[in-house]
C-alpha positions, 0 to 999 in steps of 0.5 A: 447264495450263489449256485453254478454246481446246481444250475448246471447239472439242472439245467444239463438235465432240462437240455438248456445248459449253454456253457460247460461247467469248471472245477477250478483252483485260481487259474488251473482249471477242469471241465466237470463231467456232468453226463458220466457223474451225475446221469449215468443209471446206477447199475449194481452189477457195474464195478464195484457198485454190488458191494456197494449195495450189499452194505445198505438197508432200509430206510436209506438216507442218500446224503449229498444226493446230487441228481438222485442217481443212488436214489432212484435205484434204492426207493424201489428197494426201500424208503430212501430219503434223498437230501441236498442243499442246492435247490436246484438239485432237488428239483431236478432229483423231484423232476426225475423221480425221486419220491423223497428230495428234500433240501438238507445239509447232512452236517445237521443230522441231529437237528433233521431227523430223530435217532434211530430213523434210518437203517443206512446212509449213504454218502457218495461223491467225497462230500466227507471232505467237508467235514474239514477236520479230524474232529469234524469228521469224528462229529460227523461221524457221532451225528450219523450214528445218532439217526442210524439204528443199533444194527445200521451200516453206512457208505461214504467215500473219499480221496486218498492221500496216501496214494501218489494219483491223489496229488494229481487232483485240481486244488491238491494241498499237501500236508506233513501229518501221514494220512491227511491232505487239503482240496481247494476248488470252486465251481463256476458257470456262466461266469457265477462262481460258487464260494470256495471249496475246502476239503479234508481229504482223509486215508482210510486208518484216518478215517478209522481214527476218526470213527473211535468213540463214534459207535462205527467201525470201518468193517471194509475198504473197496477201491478201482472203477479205473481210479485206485486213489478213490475209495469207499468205506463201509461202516458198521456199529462197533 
C-alpha cells in the first residue's frame, strides 16, 4: 500500500526529504506544510492548546498520532498510547521518543483495546472526517466510549462547514443538509500518490447530533489559532 504522507514526513524528519509533499484535489494543488504541522513542540500555553489539555487524563490514547507531537508532551504526564497507521510514522513517533507507537486504525477501537482502557482520547488533525457519515461518526463515537472509562473525556477536531473559510479548502465539496460537507484530496510525493481521500466534514450541532445515543456529550467548542472554520470539541460521558 502505498504511503507518500509517511514517507515524506519521515523522511522530512531524517533530513533526506528530496521533494515537497502535495495536498491535492485533480489539478488544484497545495504544498503540506510539514515542519509547522507535524515538528513544532506542543506547547500548552500557545493558543488554544492549555484547554486542550485541561480536557485530558491518563492513560491517554493519541489517535491518528502523526510524528507523535501530543505524544511526547502527554507520556511525561501520563501513559499515553500513540497509534497511527502508516508505518512510516511509527517509526519516526519511535526514532523521536515516543515510548508507546504502535500501528492501529482508530476505527477499530473495540477490536484493539479492552473497555475501559483508557481515561482520555485524543484525535487532532480532522481524522473525525474519515468516519465518513453521520452513522459512522455515531459508530465511531459508540467504540471510543467502549475503551474510555465511565469518568473519560476526549478531544477531537474538525472543519467546520458552517463557516464561510470552510469552502476555501483543497477538495471543498458542498452539501445541501445544514451542518455537513464532503473533502476530497489525496497525497502524492516523489510521484506515489495515496488512495484518494474522502472526508465528512461535520459542525459542531452535527457532531452533538452524532454523539446522542453514544454515552458523550460535547461539553465544549474552542476555535482560533488564526483559523475560525477549525475547531475543537471536548467530549465528556453524559
Amino acid at each position: 500500500m502505498t504511503d507518500a504522507f509517511g514517507r515524506a514526513i519521515r523522511d522530512h524528519y531524517r533530513d533526506e526529504r528530496t521533494e515537497p509533499l502535495y495536498h491535492s484535489d485533480g489539478e488544484a494543488s497545495v504544498e503540506h506544510p510539514i515542519e509547522s504541522f507535524y515538528f513544532t513542540p506542543f506547547d500548552p500555553n500557545t493558543g488554544t492548546n492549555d484547554w486542550l489539555a485541561s480536557h485530558l487524563q491518563g492513560p491517554l490514547v493519541d489517535l491518528g498520532a502523526g510524528t507523535g507531537r501530543h505524544a511526547l508532551f502527554f507520556q511525561e504526564r501520563f501513559e499515553t498510547v500513540a497509534i497511527e497507521p502508516s508505518s512510516a510514522l511509527v517509526e519516526t513517533m519511535r526514532d523521536r521518543g515516543v515510548e508507546d507507537a504502535r500501528e492501529g486504525d482508530m476505527f477499530e477501537l473495540r477490536e484493539t483495546f479492552d473497555r475501559d482502557r483508557f481515561g482520555s482520547a485524543l484525535s487532532n488533525g480532522t481524522q473525525l472526517g474519515l468516519a465518513g457519515s453521520m452513522r459512522g461518526l455515531s459508530a465511531f463515537l459508540d467504540d471510543l466510549a467502549y475503551v474510555t472509562r465511565p469518568d473519560g473525556t476526549a478531544v477531537v477536531d474538525c472543519y467546520d462547514p458552517d463557516h464561510p473559510d470552510t469552502a476555501e479548502l483543497i477538495g471543498y465539496r458542498d452539501d445541501p443538509t445544514p451542518g455537513l460537507a464532503h473533502r476530497v484530496m489525496f497525497f502524492e510525493y516523489e510521484g506515489e500518490r495515496n488512495p484518494v481521500l474522502q472526508l465528512r466534514l461535520f459542525s459542531p450541532d452535527r457532531l452533538r447530533e452524532a454523539a446522542v445515543g453514544t454515552g458523550w456529550t460535547v461539553s465544549d467548542v474552542t476555535r482560533g489559532d488564526g483559523s475560525e472554520h477549525h475547531y475543537r470539541a471536548a467530549l465528556e460521558k453524559a
